[in-house]
Steps between C-alpha positions, in 0.01 A plus 500: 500500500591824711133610495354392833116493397345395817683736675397806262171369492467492921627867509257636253208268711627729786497828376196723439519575142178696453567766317538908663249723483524698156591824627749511260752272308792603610411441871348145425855394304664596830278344776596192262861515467619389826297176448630432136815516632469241754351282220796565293712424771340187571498384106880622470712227436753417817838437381603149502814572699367428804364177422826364287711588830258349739515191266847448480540326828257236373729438177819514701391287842821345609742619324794697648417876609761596203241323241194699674766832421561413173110411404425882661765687324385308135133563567550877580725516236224399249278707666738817534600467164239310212167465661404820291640370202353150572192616525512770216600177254217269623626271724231334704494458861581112469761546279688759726388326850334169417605199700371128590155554741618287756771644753741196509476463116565901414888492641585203250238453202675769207253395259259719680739799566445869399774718431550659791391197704840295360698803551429477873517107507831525388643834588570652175400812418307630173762738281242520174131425456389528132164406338622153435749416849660567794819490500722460865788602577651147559436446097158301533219629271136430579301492161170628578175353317618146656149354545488509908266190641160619520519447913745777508467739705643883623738439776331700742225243476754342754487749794 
C-alpha cells in the first residue's frame, strides 16, 4: 500500500541504467550507489503521520476547535506511543485508520472505524494496543478482527 509503483517505475524510465564500464568492480558499485539510493528513497515507506493529521479536519468538520485539539493530541498520541507496537503485532492499515469512503459518512458511521480513526472521532486517546485490542483511555476497547465492510477504506483516502 506504501509502495508507489508508478512512481518507482517513472524514475527508473528516467535514469540511464546501463551499466559502467568494467574497469573494475569496486568503481562500477559506486557510480551506482547514488542512484540506488534515490530508488530506495523513492520505495521507502512515508510515515502515515502526515496523512492521519491532514485527515483529521475531514473527521472533525464542525465541531468546536477544542474537539479538533482533542482528535490531534489522541492521534499523536497513538502515533507517539503504539504505532511501532501496532505495527510489530499485525495490525492492518484499515484496522488502525480505516473509516467510511465518503467524507460526510466517515465523522459518524463507527462500523467502519479503525482504531486510531475512533480515537480521533471521539477524542480519546489509545493507553494499550495488544494483538487482540485497543484499549483508550476513557475505558472503550476496540476488538480488532471485527470484519470491516469491504468498501472500507484508509482514512487518508479522504484528503
Amino acid at each position: 500500500m506504501w509502495f508507489d509503483a508508478k512512481a518507482a517505475l517513472a524514475k527508473l524510465e528516467r535514469e540511464d541504467w546501463t551499466p559502467a564500464s568494467p574497469a573494475s568492480p569496486a568503481s562500477s558499485v559506486g557510480e551506482n550507489v547514488p542512484q540506488l539510493a534515490e530508488l530506495a528513497e523513492l520505495a521507502a515507506p512515508p510515515h502515515p503521520e502526515q496523512y492521519i493529521l491532514d485527515s483529521i479536519p475531514i473527521l472533525i468538520n464542525g465541531r468546536p476547535d477544542h474537539e479538533l485539539t482533542a482528535a490531534k493530541r489522541a492521534v499523536m498520541a497513538f502515533m507517539d506511543n503504539h504505532v511501532e507496537a501496532a505495527r510489530c503485532i499485525g495490525w492492518s492499515d484499515l484496522e488502525l485508520f480505516g473509516c467510511h469512503p465518503n467524507r460526510e459518512a466517515a465523522r459518524n458511521r463507527y462500523d467502519y472505524a479503525g482504531a486510531v480513526t475512533l480515537a480521533a472521532i471521539t477524542g480519546h486517546s489509545i493507553e494499550r494496543i495488544t494483538e487482540l485490542a485497543a484499549h483508550y483511555e476513557n475505558g472503550l476497547v476496540y476488538y480488532r478482527k471485527r470484519l470491516l465492510p469491504a468498501d472500507a477504506v484508509p482514512v487518508w483516502e479522504l484528503i
